[in-house]
C-alpha positions, -999 to +999 in steps of 0.1 A: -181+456-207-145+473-202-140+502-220-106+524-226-112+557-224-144+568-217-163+590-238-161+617-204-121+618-206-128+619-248-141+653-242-130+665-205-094+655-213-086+652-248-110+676-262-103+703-235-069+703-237-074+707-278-093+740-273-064+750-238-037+748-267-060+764-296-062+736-318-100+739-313-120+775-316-145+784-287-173+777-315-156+742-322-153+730-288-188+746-279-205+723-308-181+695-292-191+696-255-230+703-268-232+670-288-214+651-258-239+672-232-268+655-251-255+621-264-241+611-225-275+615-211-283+583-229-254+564-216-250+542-187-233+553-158-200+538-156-202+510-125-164+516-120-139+541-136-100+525-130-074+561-130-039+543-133-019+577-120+015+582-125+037+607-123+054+630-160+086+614-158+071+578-154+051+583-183+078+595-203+099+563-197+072+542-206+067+560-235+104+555-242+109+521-238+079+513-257+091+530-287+058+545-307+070+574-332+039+592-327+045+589-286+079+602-289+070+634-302+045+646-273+056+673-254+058+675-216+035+705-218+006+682-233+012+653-210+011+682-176-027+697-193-041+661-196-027+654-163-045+681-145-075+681-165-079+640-160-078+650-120-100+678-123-129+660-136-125+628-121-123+646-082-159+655-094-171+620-097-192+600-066-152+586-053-169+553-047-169+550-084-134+557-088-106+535-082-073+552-081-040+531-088-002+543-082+018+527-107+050+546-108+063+510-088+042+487-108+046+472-142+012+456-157+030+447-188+054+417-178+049+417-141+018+386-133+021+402-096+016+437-104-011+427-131-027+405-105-027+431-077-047+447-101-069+425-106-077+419-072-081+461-064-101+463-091-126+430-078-124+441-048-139+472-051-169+459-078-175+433-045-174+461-024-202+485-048-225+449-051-225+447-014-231+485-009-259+480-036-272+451-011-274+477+018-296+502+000-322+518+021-298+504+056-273+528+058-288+550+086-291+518+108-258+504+100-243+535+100-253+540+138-247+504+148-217+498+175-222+466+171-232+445+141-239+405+146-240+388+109-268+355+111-269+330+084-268+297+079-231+280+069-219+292+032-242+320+023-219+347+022-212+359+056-180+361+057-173+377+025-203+401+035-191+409+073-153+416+055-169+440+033-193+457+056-159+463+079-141+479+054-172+501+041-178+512+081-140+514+089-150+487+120-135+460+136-137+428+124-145+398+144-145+365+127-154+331+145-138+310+125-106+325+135-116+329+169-123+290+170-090+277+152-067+297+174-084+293+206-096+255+201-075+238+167-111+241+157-116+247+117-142+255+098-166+225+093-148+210+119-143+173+110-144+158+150-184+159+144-210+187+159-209+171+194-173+181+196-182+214+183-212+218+208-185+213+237-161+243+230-194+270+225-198+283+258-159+291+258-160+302+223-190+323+231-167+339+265-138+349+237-163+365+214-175+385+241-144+393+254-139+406+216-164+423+211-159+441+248-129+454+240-141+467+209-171+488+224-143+498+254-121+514+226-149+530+212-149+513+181-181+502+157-169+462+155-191+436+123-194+398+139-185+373+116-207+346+132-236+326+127-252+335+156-281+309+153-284+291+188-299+305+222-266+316+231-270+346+209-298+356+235-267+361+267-243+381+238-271+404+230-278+409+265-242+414+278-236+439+250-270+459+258-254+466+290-224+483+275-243+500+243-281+496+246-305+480+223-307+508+199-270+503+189-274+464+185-279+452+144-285+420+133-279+412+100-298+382+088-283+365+055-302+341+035-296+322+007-310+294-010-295+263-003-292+248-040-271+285-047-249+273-016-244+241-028-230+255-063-207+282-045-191+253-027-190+229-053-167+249-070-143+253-046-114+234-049-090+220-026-100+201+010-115+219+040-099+191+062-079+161+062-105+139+055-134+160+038-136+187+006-152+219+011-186+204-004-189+174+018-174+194+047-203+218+044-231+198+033-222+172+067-227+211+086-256+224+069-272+191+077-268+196+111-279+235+111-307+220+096-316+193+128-309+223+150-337+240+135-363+213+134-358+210+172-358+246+177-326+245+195-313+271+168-340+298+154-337+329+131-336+361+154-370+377+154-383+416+166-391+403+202-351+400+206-353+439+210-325+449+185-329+462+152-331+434+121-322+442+087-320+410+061-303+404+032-311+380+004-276+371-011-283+348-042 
């Protein structure tokens, strides 16, 4: 549910700013903020408030060209009290819930960019609170993490969860996808077959590392985008023990069921190569992830490994 104006700026805002300018009485406003004291205990808390800020003389344009009789006749006085009473309250709420636009330079009437860039902020951000929501009860251990190795199986959400977790943890981000493409023409769900695949690891597996050294060397908390499923994983964790120990070592297991993989990537359009769509590309991948398994040649990391395991269930 989107809602304009919430009943917190009703009375923090508009109804303050009545009783600032003496349209209310200290009785009136009293009753006011009593009833909304009582009724807003019953209310959900917003997931996300939007503030679209601008600046007095913005507004007053807008207003202008927009060309309401009742706007015209608001005073600048009135604008400046809602202005600082709408940041008053609002630097009071948990900032995570608060998403604060500039849009002096944008125009979210006629401009599809500006209103897209919007759009995209505002998704953003709910990804980013689902996510955080997902981490409950792990922020202590990611929080200390230097170094955080995502494990999953192809399509359930790694990437989208490593992105996130980097921007939550102001760390690096290390994505193999891009490590393989630039380093080997290698895409994702490479099309050559997983022989061909199998050949570059142990040099993919050397550029990671490399990564991830240079990371820890600049003192800097790095997420890896990765599936980290094969006995290779075994070396990284071992190299990077040397540099960090154990302790700071997560690995974050994400699992999802295979039919809610299959529906993500059925509805992705467009082709992931020449020669296969997304769907195919990944089902011919997941199949083999799934052989690799059976022969034991790929495994889910386990408490024996030595570093800390925290999992996920992304459906």
């Amino acid at each position: 549910m989107i809602q304009d104006t919430p009943i917190h700026q009703d009375v923090l805002s508009y109804g303050q700013a009545q009783f600032v300018l003496k349209n209310m009485d200290e009785a009136e406003f009293e009753l006011y903020t009593k009833i909304y004291t009582a009724f807003v205990k019953r209310l959900p808390k917003p997931t996300l408030i939007l503030y679209l800020d601008a600046k007095i003389e913005t507004l007053f344009k807008r207003i202008s060209k927009r060309s309401r009789s009742f706007e015209r006749k608001i005073p600048e006085k009135y604008l400046k009290i809602l202005d600082r009473l709408n940041r008053s309250w609002v630097r009071k709420l948990d900032h995570y819930r608060v998403l604060r636009i500039k849009t002096d330079k944008l125009n979210l009437v006629d401009n599809k960019d500006d209103i897209d860039f919007l759009i995209s902020k505002v998704k953003d951000r709910l990804l980013e609170q689902a996510l955080s929501n997902k981490f409950d009860g792990y922020d202590g251990e990611l929080k200390k993490a230097k170094v955080i190795l995502l494990c999953g199986m192809p399509g359930c959400g790694k990437s989208t969860i490593a992105k996130n977790l980097s921007q939550i943890l102001n760390a690096e981000l290390l994505i193999s996808d891009k490590i393989r493409e630039e380093a080997f023409k290698s895409v994702r769900y490479d099309p050559r077959g997983d022989v061909s695949v199998l050949k570059i690891r142990p040099k993919y597996y050397a550029r990671l590392w490399e990564g991830i050294k240079k990371c820890i060397l600049n003192n800097r908390k790095v997420v890896v985008d990765a599936s980290n499923m094969d006995k290779q994983r075994a070396r990284l964790i071992k190299k990077i023990d040397k540099l960090v120990g154990k302790e700071n070592i997560v690995i974050l297991r994400v699992k999802t069921a295979k039919k809610m993989i299959a529906k993500r990537m059925k509805q992705i359009e467009g082709m992931a190569s020449e020669k296969e769509d997304f769907y195919s590309g990944w089902r011919r991948v997941y199949g083999y992830y799934e052989e690799h398994l059976k022969d034991k040649s790929y495994f889910w990391p386990t408490e024996e490994e030595g570093v800390k395991i925290l999992e996920i269930l992304n459906d």
